[in-house]
C-alpha positions in Angstrom: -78.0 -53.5 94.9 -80.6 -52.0 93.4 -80.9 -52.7 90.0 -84.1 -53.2 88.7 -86.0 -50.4 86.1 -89.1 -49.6 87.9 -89.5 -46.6 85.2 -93.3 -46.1 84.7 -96.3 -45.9 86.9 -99.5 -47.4 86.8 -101.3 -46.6 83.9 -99.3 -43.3 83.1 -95.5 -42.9 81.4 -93.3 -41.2 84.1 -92.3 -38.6 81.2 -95.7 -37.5 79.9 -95.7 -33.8 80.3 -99.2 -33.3 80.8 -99.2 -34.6 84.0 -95.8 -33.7 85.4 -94.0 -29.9 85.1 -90.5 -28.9 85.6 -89.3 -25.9 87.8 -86.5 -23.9 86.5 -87.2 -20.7 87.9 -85.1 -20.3 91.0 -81.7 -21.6 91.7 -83.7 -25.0 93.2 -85.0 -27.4 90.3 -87.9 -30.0 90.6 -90.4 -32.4 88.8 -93.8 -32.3 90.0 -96.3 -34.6 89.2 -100.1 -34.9 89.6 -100.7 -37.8 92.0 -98.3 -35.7 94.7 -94.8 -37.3 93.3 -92.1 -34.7 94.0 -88.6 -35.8 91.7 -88.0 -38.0 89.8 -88.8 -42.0 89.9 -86.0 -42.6 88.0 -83.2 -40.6 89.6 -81.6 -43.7 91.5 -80.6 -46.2 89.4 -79.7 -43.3 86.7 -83.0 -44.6 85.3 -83.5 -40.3 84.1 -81.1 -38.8 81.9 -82.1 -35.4 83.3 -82.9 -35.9 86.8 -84.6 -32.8 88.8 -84.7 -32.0 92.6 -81.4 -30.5 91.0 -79.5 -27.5 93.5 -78.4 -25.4 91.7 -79.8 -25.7 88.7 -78.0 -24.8 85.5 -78.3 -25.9 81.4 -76.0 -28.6 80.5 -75.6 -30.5 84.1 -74.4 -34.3 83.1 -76.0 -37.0 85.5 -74.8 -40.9 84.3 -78.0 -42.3 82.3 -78.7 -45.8 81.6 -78.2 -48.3 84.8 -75.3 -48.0 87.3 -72.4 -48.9 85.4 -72.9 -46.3 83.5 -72.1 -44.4 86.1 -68.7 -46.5 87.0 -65.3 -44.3 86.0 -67.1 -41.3 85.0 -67.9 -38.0 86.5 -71.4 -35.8 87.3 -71.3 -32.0 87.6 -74.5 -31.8 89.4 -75.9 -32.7 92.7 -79.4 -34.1 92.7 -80.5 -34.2 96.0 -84.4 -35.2 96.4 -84.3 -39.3 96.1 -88.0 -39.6 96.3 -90.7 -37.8 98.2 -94.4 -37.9 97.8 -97.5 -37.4 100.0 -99.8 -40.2 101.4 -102.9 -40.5 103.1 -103.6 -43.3 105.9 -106.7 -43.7 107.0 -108.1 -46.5 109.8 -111.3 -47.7 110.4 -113.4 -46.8 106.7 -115.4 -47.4 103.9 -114.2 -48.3 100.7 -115.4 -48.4 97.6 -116.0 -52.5 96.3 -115.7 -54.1 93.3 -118.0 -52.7 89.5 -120.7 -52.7 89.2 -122.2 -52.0 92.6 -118.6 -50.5 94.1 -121.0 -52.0 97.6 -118.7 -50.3 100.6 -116.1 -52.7 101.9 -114.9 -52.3 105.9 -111.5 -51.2 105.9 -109.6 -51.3 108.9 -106.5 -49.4 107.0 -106.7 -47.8 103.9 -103.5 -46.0 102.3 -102.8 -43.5 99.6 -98.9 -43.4 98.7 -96.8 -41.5 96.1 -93.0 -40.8 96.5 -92.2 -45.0 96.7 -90.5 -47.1 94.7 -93.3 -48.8 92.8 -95.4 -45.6 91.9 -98.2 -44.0 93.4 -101.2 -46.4 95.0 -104.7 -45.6 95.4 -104.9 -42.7 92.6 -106.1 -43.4 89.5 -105.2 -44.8 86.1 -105.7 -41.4 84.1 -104.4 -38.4 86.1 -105.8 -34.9 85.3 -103.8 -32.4 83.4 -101.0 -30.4 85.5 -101.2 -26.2 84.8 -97.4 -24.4 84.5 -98.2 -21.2 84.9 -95.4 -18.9 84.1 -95.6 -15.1 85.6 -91.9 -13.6 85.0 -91.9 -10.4 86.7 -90.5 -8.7 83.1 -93.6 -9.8 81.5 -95.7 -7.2 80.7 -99.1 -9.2 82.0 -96.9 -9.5 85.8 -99.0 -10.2 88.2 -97.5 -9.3 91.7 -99.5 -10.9 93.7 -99.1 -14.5 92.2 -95.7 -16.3 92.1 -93.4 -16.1 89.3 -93.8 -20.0 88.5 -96.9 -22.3 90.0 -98.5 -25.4 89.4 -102.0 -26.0 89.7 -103.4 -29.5 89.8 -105.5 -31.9 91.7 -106.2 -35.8 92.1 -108.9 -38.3 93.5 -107.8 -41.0 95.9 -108.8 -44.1 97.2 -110.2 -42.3 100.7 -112.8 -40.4 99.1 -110.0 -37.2 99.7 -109.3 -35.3 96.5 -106.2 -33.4 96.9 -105.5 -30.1 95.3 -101.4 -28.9 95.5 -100.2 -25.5 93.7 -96.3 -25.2 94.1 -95.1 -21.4 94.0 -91.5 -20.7 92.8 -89.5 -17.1 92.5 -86.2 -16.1 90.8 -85.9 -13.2 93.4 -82.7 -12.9 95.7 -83.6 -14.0 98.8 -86.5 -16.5 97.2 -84.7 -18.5 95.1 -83.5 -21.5 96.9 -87.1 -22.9 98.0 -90.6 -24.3 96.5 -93.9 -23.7 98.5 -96.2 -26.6 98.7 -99.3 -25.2 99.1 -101.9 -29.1 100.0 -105.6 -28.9 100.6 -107.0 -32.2 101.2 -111.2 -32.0 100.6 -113.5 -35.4 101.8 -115.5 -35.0 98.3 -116.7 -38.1 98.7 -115.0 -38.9 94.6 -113.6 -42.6 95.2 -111.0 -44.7 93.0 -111.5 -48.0 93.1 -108.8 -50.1 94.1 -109.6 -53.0 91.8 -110.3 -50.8 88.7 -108.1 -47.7 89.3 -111.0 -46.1 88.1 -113.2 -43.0 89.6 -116.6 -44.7 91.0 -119.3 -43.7 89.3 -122.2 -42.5 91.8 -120.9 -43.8 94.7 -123.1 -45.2 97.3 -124.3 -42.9 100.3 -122.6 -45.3 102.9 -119.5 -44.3 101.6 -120.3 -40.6 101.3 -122.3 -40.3 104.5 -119.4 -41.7 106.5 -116.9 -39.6 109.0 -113.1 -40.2 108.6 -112.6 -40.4 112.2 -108.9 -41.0 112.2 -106.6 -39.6 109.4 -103.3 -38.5 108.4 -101.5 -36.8 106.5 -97.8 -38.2 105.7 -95.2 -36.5 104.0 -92.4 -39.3 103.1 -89.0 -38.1 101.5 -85.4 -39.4 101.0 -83.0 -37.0 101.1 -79.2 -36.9 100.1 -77.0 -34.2 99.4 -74.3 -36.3 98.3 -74.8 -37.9 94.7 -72.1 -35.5 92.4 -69.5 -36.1 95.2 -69.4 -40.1 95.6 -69.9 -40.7 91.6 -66.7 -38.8 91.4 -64.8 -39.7 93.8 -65.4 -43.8 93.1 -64.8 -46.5 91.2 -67.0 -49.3 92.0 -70.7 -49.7 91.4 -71.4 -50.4 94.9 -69.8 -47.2 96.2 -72.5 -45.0 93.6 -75.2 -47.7 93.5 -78.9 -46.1 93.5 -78.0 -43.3 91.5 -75.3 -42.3 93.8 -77.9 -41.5 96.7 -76.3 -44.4 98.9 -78.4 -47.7 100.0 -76.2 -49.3 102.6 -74.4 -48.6 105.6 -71.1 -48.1 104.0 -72.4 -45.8 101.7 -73.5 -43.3 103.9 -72.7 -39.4 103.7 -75.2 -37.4 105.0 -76.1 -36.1 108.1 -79.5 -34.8 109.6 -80.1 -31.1 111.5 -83.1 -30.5 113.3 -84.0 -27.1 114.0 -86.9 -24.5 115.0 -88.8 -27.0 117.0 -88.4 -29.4 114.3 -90.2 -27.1 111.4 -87.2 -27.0 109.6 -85.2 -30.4 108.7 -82.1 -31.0 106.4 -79.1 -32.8 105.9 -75.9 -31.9 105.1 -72.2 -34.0 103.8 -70.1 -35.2 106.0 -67.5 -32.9 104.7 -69.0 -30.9 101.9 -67.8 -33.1 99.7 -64.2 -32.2 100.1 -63.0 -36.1 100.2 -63.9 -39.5 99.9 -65.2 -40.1 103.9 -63.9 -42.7 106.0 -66.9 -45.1 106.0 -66.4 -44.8 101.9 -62.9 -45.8 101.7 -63.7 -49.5 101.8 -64.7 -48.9 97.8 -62.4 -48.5 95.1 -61.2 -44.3 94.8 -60.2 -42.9 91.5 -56.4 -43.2 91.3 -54.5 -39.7 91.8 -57.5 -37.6 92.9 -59.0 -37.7 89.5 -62.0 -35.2 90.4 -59.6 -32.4 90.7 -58.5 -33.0 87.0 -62.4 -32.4 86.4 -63.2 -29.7 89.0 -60.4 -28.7 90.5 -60.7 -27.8 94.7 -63.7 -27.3 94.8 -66.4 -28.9 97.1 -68.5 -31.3 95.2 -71.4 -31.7 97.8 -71.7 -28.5 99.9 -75.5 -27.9 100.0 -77.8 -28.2 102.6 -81.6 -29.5 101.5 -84.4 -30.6 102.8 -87.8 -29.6 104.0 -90.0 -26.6 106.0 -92.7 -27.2 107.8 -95.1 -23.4 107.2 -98.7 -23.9 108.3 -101.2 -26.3 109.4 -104.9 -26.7 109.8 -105.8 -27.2 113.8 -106.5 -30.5 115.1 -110.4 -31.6 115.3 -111.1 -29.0 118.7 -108.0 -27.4 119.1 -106.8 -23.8 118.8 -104.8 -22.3 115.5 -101.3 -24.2 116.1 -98.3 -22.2 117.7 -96.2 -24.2 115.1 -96.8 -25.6 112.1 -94.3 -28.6 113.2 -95.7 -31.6 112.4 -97.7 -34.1 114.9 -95.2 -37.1 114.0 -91.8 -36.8 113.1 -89.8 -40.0 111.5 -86.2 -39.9 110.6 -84.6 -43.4 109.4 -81.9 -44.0 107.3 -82.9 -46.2 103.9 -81.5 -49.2 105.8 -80.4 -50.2 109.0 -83.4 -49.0 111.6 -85.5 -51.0 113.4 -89.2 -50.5 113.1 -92.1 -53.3 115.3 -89.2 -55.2 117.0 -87.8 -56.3 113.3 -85.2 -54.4 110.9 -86.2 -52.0 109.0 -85.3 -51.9 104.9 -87.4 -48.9 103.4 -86.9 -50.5 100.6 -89.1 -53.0 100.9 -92.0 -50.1 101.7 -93.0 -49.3 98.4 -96.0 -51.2 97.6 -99.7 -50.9 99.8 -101.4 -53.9 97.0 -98.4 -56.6 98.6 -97.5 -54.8 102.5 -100.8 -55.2 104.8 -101.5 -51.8 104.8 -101.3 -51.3 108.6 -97.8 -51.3 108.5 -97.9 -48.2 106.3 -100.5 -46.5 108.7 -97.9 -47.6 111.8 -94.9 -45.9 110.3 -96.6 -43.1 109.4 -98.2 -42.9 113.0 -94.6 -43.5 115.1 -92.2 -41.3 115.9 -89.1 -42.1 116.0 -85.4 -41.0 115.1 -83.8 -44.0 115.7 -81.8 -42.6 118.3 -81.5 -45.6 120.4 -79.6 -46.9 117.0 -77.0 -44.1 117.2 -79.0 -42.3 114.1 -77.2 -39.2 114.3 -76.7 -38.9 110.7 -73.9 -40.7 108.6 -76.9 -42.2 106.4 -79.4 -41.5 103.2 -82.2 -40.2 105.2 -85.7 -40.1 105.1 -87.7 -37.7 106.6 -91.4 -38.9 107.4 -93.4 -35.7 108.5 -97.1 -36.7 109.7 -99.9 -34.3 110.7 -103.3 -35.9 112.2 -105.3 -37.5 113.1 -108.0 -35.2 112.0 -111.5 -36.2 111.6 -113.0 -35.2 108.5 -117.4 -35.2 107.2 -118.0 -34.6 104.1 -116.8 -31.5 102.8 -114.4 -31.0 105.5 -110.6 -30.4 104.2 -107.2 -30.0 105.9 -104.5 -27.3 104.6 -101.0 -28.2 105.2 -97.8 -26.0 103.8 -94.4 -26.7 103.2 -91.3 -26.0 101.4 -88.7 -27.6 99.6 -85.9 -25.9 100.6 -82.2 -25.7 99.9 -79.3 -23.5 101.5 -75.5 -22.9 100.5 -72.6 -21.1 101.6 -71.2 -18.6 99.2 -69.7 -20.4 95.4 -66.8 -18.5 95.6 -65.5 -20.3 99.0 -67.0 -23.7 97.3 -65.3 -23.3 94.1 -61.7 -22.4 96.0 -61.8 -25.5 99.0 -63.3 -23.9 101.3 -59.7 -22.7 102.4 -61.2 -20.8 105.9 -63.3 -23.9 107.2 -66.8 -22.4 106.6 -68.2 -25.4 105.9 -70.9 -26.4 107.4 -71.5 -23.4 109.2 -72.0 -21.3 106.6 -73.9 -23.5 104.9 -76.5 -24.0 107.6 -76.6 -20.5 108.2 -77.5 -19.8 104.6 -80.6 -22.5 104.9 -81.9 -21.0 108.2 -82.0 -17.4 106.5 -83.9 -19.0 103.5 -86.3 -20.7 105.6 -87.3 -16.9 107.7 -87.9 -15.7 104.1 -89.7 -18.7 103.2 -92.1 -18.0 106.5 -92.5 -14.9 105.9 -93.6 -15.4 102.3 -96.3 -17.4 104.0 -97.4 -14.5 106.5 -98.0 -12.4 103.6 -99.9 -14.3 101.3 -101.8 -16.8 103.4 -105.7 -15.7 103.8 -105.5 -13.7 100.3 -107.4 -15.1 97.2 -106.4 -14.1 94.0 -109.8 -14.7 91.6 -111.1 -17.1 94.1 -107.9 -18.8 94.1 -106.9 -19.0 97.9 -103.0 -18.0 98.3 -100.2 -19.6 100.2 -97.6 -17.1 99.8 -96.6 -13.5 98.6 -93.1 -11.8 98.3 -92.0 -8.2 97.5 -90.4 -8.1 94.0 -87.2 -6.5 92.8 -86.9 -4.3 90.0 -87.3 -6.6 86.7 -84.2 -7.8 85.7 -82.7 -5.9 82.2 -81.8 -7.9 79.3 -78.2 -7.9 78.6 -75.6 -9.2 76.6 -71.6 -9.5 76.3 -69.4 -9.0 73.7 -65.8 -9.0 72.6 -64.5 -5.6 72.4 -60.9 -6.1 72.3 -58.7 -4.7 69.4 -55.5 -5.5 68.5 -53.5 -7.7 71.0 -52.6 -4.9 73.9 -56.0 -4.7 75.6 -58.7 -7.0 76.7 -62.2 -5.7 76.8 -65.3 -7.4 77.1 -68.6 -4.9 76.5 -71.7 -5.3 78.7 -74.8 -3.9 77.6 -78.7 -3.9 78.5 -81.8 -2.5 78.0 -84.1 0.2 80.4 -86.6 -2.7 81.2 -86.4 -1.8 84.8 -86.4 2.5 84.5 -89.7 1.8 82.1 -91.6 -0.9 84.4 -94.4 -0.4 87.2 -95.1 -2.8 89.7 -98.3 -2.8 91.9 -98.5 -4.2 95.5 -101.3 -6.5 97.3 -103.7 -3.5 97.6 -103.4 -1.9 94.0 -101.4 0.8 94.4 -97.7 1.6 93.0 -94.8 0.1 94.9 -92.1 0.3 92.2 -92.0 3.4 89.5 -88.9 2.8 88.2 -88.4 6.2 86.6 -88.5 7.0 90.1 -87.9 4.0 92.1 -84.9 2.7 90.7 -81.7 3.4 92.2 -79.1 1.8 89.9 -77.5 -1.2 88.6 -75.0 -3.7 89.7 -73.1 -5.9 87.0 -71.9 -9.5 87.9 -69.2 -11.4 86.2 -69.1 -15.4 87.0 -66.0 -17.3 85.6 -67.5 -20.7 87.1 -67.7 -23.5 84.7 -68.1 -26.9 85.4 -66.6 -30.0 83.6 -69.3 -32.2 81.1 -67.3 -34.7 79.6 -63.6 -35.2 77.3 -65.1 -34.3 74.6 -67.0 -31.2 75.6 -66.2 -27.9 76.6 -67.2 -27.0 80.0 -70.5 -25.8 80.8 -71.7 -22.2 82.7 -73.0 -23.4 86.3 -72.9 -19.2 86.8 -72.9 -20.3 90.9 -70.3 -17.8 91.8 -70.7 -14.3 91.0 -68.4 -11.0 91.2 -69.6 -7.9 91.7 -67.8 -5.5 89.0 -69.4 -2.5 89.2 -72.1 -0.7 90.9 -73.8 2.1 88.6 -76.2 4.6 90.7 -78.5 6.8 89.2 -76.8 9.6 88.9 -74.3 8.2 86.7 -76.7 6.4 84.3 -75.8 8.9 81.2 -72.0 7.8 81.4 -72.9 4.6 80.4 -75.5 5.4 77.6 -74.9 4.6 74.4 -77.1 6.2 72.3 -76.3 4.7 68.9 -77.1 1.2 70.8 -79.9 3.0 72.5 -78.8 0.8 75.3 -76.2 1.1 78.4 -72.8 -0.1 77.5 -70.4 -1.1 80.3 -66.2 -1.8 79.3 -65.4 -4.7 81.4 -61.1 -3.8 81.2 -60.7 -6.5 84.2 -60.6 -9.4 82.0 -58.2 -11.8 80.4 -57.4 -12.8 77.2 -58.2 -16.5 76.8 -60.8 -16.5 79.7 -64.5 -17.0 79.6 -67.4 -14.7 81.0 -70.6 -14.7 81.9 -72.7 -11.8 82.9 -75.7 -10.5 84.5 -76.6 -7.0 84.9 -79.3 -6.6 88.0 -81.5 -3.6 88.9 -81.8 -2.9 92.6 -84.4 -0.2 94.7 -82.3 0.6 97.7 -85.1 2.1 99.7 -88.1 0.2 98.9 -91.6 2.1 99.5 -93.9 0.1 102.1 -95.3 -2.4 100.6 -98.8 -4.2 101.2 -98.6 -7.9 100.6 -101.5 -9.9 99.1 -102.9 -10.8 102.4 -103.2 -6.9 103.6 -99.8 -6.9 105.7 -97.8 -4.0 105.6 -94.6 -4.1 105.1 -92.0 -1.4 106.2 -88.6 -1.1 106.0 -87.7 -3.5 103.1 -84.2 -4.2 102.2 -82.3 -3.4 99.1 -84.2 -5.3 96.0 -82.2 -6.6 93.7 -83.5 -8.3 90.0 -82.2 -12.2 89.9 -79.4 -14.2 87.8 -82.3 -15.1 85.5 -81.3 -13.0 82.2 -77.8 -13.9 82.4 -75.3 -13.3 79.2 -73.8 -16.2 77.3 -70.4 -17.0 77.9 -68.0 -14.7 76.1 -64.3 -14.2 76.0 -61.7 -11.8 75.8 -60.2 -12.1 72.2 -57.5 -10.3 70.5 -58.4 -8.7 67.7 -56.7 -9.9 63.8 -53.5 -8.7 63.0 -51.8 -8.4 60.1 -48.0 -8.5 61.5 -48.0 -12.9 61.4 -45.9 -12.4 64.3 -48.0 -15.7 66.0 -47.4 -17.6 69.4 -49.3 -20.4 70.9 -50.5 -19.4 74.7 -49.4 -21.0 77.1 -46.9 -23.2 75.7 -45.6 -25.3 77.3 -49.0 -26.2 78.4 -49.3 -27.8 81.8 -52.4 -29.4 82.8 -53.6 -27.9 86.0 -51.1 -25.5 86.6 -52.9 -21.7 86.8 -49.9 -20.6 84.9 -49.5 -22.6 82.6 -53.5 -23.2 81.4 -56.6 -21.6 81.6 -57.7 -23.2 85.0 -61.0 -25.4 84.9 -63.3 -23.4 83.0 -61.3 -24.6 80.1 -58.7 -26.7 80.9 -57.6 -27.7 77.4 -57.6 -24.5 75.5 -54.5 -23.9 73.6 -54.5 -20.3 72.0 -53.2 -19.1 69.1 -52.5 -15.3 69.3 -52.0 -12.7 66.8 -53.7 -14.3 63.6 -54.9 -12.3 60.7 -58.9 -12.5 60.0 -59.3 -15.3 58.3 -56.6 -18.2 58.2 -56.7 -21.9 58.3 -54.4 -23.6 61.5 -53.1 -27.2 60.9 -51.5 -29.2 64.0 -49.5 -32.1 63.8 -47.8 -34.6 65.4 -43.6 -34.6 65.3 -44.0 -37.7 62.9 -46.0 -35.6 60.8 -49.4 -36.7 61.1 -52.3 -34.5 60.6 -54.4 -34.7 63.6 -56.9 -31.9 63.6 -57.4 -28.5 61.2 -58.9 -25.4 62.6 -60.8 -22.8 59.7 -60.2 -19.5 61.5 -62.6 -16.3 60.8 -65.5 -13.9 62.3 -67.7 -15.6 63.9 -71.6 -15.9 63.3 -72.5 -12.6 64.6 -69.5 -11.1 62.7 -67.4 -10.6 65.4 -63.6 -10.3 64.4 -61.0 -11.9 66.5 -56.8 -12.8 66.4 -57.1 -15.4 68.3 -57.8 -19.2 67.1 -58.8 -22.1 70.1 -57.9 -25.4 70.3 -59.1 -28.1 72.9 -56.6 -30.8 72.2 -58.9 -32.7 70.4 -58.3 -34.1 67.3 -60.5 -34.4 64.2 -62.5 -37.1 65.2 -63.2 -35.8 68.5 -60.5 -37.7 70.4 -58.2 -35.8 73.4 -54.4 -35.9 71.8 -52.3 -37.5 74.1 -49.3 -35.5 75.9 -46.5 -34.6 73.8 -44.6 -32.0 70.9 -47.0 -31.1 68.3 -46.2 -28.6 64.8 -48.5 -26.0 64.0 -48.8 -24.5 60.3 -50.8 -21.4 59.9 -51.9 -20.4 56.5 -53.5 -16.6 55.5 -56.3 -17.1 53.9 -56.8 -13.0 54.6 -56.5 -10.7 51.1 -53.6 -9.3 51.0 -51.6 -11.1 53.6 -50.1 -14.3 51.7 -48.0 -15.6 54.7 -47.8 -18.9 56.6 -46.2 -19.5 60.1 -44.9 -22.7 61.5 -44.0 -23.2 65.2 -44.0 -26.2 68.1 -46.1 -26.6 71.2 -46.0 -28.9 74.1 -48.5 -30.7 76.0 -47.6 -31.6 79.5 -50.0 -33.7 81.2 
């Protein structure tokens, strides 16, 4: 089992943020670092307490933190799905720098450059150079369309003499949401780190500048799983969730591996979504009485499909532009298992060049193989070893290679329900393939461009900007419950140029009107939390063209103002309010392409509302009830289903009043201080979440309830009963 804490890398704390960025931008969330590390070192073993290479993304996912019993009887609400990747560099037959002071050139008949392994990165150097966030949200007023909404901008020396320069490009648009472009340029500068000092060699000697690297590659080395929320929840033994859930032997295995478009695009995908334990699994312990639906009720913990696409190449030394940007070597082997030189293969024990003769790194990266003569046919944490070379490189010569981290789902509504119509995996793989044709075509349009001497990898069309809304409770009395959406005329005010400078989206002319969303979908953090938005699953509610934009005006607000009557007393709600141009003009991409015939553009999730509910408004009759009562854990009519599924309500309160519950013996176990809340809003309804005062879930049983008016001019109390059925 893997449990040592291999936290920090060579020289540098894992968490420093000036070498690694978060992206949070789309629906697909990943560290980056600046030695070519993509995740998190720490995300097996629960090492992280906020893992990336997160799908979706949301604020307020729960991952088990501190080793793997932690993660032993508890439960995850997010799927982390990259368990390491990172980029090397294998090189045969070199120079390399020696020892200080002279750094004389030393034959090397391998030399390797790794990131993505166990140990840290090898071959880069002590200090890494600051990594750039840039942020360029398409509401911003300084929007620049021809750049992506998020990128990072960074580069690092190697031990080859190579310095590689990576920008990562990220979008919040429909459509764009689910991927991250790697855009890798990898330059013989001559700049050498010094194996023995980790240090960049000062001056380096000409042998070591003059030389031609006459057989390189470039390796891209990732584990993938999309299977870590599903087995911590379903299991309760360490060896069933070991390696921070991602599976490291046989028995553990989930996943399997899809191969398509001539091997540009690969993935992997559960062996059921997620819906069960799976056979293989059922050797380890399983939470008595399907505790995960307690937590998250049908829905499919692990229904995702992630992994990589492969977008453009340099040519091979002579050789034509490529008809595919596949790559040269293609390696699939599960993290145990394989077979690799006649001997078994444990990727495991590939994670350091200073202790592994380095040719063994250069072989695996130079092999291809699927280990099909094995059976590989998925069932198994995978990695995915994508190599392009070998390429010959003088000095000054450099190599372009472009991928993308990309993710695919079917739709959260059919997750979130069971799946109940079998669309899983289908759906799911369908979804990924559509992302990876938008992901290429982002690549058509933006490769060749430079944007201030910056050479692009990728341009996309952009929606209106999303409005800024918010949600409010707009109930009064107890008859009706209303929820009011409104937003601002970001999008009717904003102008967006294309690639060659001229308009593409007026939106006092280009706009055609705005569709409002409505996601109940909440996801479970912990007994003594309420359940946090995920906002996966959205609901169309209404659809406002144009020529009804005045309706909706409200010009005391001077905003837009939207009566949700559809909702539910007790229920929460989030919103998002998009703006859409249903007949995009043509568009000319960064690159010079033009672009006809667009589809509908429709602003992103990104401005979303906080979650509100449907209240009653105070009363003054004291004619109070508890809803539901009896409560019934579980039961859709008899609680308030998973979003919150230990609210007890108390209806028909005046303003302000203070509600007291005890237990049939008389105990006071928790006391409520009802009033308006903190942005005055009023409300006759009081919540509880069957916790008592110190934070503790009551157990099942008859409870009393005293209600005191602490309203002027309503001196009144109420006492009444309320079961718990659990």
């Amino acid at each position: 089992m893997m449990g040592f804490s291999v936290f920090c890398f060579r020289g540098e704390a894992f968490g420093q943020s000036k070498i690694e960025k978060e992206h949070q931008r789309g629906r697909l969330w990943e560290t980056v670092r600046n030695d070519g590390w993509v995740g998190s070192l720490g995300a097996w073993d629960f090492l992280v307490a906020t893992p990336l290479g997160l799908f979706p993304g949301f604020p307020g996912y729960v991952h088990p933190f501190g080793n793997e019993n932690e993660a032993v009887n508890t439960f995850s609400n997010a799927n982390m799905h990259n368990f390491r990747s990172g980029v090397w560099i294998v090189v045969k037959d070199m120079q390399i720098a020696g020892g200080p002071p002279t750094y004389n050139p030393m034959a090397a008949p391998y030399e390797v450059y790794t990131s993505g392994l166990q140990e840290g990165t090898y071959g880069g150097a002590n200090g890494l150079q600051p990594l750039t966030l840039r942020q360029n949200f398409v509401e911003s007023p300084t929007f620049d369309p021809r750049l992506p909404e998020e990128m990072t901008d960074g580069f690092w020396y190697t031990n080859t003499g190579i310095r590689v320069t990576r920008r990562s490009y990220v979008w919040s648009f429909p459509g764009y949401q689910d991927f991250i472009i790697y855009d890798y340029v990898f330059k013989f500068t001559g700049e050498f780190i010094a194996n023995s000092t980790r240090e960049l060699v000062p001056n380096p000697p000409a042998a070591l500048t003059s030389q031609t690297l006459s057989n390189v590659h470039f390796t891209f080395h990732s584990g993938i799983s999309v299977s870590t929320k599903s087995p911590i929840n379903f299991h309760c033994e360490v060896f069933a969730i070991a390696a921070g859930a991602f599976g490291w032997q046989p028995a553990q295995y989930h996943d399997y591996y899809h191969r398509y478009d001539n091997d540009e695009l690969l993935f992997s995908t559960n062996y059921n979504g997620g819906r069960e334990p799976t056979p293989n699994n059922l050797v380890y312990c399983v939470k008595p009485n399907k505790a995960w639906k307690q937590k998250f009720g049908e829905e499919l913990l692990s229904p995702a499909a992630f992994g990589w696409l492969a977008l453009y190449a340099s040519p091979l030394p002579g050789q034509p532009p490529r008809n595919s940007p596949k790559p040269d070597i293609l390696r699939i082997d599960s993290h145990k298992g394989g077979q690799f030189q006649g001997a078994p293969l444990d990727l495991e024990s590939f994670r350091d060049p200073s202790n592994m003769s380095k040719s063994k790194f250069y072989n695996l990266a130079t092999t291809p193989d699927t280990q099909a003569v094995l059976g590989n046919n998925g069932d198994r944490l995978n990695f995915y070893t994508l190599t392009y070379g070998p390429y010959r490189l003088a000095l000054g010569d450099s190599v372009r290679i472009i991928l993308a981290e990309i993710a695919g789902v079917m739709d959260y509504s059919e997750v979130n329900a069971g799946d109940p119509k079998g669309y899983f995996p289908d759906s799911t793989i369908a979804a990924i393939r559509r992302n990876a044709e938008l992901a290429r075509n982002a690549v058509r349009w933006g490769r060749g461009a430079t944007v201030n001497g910056m050479a692009l990898a990728a341009d996309v069309p952009e929606p209106p900007p999303g409005p800024k809304a918010d949600a409010v409770n707009l109930s009064k009395g107890s008859e009706k419950a209303v929820i009011g959406v409104t937003w601002d005329k970001t999008a009717e005010t904003s102008t967006l140029k294309d690639g060659a400078g001229a308009t593409f989206y007026d939106g006092a002319r280009d706009l055609d009107g705005y569709r409002i969303y409505r996601s109940t979908d909440f996801q479970y953090a912990s007994d003594t939390q309420p359940p946090v938005f995920r906002g996966a699953a959205w609901k169309l509610v209404a659809d406002i063209p144009k020529s009804r934009f005045s309706e909706f005006w409200d010009p005391g607000l001077t905003k837009y103002k939207f009566l949700d009557t559809t909702v539910v007393f007790g229920f929460r709600y989030g919103y998002y309010v998009s703006a859409y141009n249903a007949a995009p003009r043509p568009w000319t991409s960064a690159n010079g392409t033009v672009v006809n015939n667009l589809p509908d553009l429709e602003s992103g999730s990104y401005n979303r509302t906080d979650p509100t509910s449907a209240a009653p408004g105070p009363v003054s009759s004291f004619d109070i009830f508890a809803v539901p009562n009896p409560f019934v854990f579980g039961d859709p009519n008899r609680s308030f289903g998973m979003a919150d599924p230990y609210l007890i309500e108390f209806r028909n309160l005046p303003e302000r009043c203070t509600i007291r519950i005890y237990t049939i013996v008389g105990d006071l176990i928790a006391t409520i201080d009802h009033g308006p809340d903190a942005r005055g809003n009023l409300s006759g309804r009081g919540v509880w979440n069957q916790k008592s005062d110190s934070g503790l879930l009551v157990a099942p049983g008859l409870y009393i309830y005293q209600i005191d008016s602490k309203t002027p001019g309503i001196d009144k109390s109420f006492t009444g009963k309320l079961m718990i059925v659990r």
